[in-house]
C-alpha positions as CSV (number, residue, x, y, z in Angstrom):
1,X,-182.7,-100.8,-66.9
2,X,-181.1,-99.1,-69.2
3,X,-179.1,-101.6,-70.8
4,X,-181.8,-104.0,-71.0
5,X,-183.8,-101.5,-73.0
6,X,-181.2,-101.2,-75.1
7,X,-180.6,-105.1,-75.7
8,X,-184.8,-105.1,-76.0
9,X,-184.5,-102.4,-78.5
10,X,-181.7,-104.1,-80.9
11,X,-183.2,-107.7,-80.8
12,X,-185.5,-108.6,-83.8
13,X,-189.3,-108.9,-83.1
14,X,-188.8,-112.6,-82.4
15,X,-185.9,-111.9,-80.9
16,X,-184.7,-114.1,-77.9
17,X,-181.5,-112.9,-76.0
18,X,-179.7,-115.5,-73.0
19,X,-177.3,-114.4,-70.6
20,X,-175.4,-116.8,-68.7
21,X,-175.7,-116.1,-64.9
22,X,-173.3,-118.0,-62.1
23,X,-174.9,-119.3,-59.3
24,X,-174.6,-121.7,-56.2
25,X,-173.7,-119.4,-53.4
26,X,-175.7,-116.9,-51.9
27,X,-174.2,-113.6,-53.1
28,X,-174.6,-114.9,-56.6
29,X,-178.3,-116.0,-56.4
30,X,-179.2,-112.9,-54.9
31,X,-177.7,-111.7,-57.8
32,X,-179.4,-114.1,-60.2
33,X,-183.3,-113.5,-58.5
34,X,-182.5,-109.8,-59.3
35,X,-182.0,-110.1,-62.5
36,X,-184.5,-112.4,-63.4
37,X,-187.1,-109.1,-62.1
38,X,-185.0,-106.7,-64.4
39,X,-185.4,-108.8,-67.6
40,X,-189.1,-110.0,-66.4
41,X,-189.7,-106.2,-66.2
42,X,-188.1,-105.3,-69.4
43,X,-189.0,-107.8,-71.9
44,X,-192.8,-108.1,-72.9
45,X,-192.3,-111.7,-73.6
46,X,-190.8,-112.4,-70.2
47,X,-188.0,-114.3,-68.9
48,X,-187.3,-117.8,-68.2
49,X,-184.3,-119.6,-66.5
50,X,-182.8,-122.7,-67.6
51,X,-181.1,-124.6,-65.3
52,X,-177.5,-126.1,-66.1
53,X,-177.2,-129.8,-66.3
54,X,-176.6,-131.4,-62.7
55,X,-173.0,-131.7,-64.4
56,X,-172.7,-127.8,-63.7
57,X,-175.3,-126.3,-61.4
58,X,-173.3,-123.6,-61.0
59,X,-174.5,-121.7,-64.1
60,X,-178.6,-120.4,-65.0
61,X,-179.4,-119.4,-68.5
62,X,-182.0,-116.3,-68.2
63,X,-183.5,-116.2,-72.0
64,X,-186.3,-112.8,-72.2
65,X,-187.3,-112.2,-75.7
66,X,-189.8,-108.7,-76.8
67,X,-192.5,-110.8,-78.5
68,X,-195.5,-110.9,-75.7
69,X,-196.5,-114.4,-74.9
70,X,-193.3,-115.7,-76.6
71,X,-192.5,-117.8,-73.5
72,X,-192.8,-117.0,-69.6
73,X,-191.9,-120.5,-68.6
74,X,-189.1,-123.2,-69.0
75,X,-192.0,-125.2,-70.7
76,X,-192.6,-122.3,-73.2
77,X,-189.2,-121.8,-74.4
78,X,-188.6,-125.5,-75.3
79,X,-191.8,-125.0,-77.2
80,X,-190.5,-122.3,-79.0
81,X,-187.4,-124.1,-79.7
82,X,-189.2,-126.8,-81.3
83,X,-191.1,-124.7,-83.4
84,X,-187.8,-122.8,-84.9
85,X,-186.2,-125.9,-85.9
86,X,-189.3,-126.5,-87.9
């Protein structure tokens, strides 16, 4: 918790911060479900996952920014994309 309130704390107020995760076996999802809660729980704007390609499943992007409402879903980060290359 701790380090995520210090990652929260350095990030600009539209700030987004993605941390690659591996997955695919069960020790490692565990791991990956956990901390999906921590940065849900520590970033206002909440935390999405973005699946790898089905070229590697092995690996889940978890993007959590501090701006509330900035995206909660996979649907709202690709929004939020758009709008930044604007």
């Amino acid at each position: 918790a701790a380090f995520l309130a210090d990652v929260r704390a350095s990030l600009a107020p539209h700030g987004v911060v993605c941390h690659n995760f591996h997955s695919g076996k069960a020790d490692l999802d565990r791991r990956l479900e956990e901390a999906c809660a921590a940065y849900g729980a520590a970033f206002p704007g909440g935390a999405c996952r973005v699946p790898s390609p089905a070229r590697r499943p092995w690996n889940t992007i978890v993007a959590a920014s501090p701006r509330r409402g900035a995206f909660s879903s996979l649907e709202e980060l690709r929004a939020a994309a758009r709008r930044a290359r604007e």
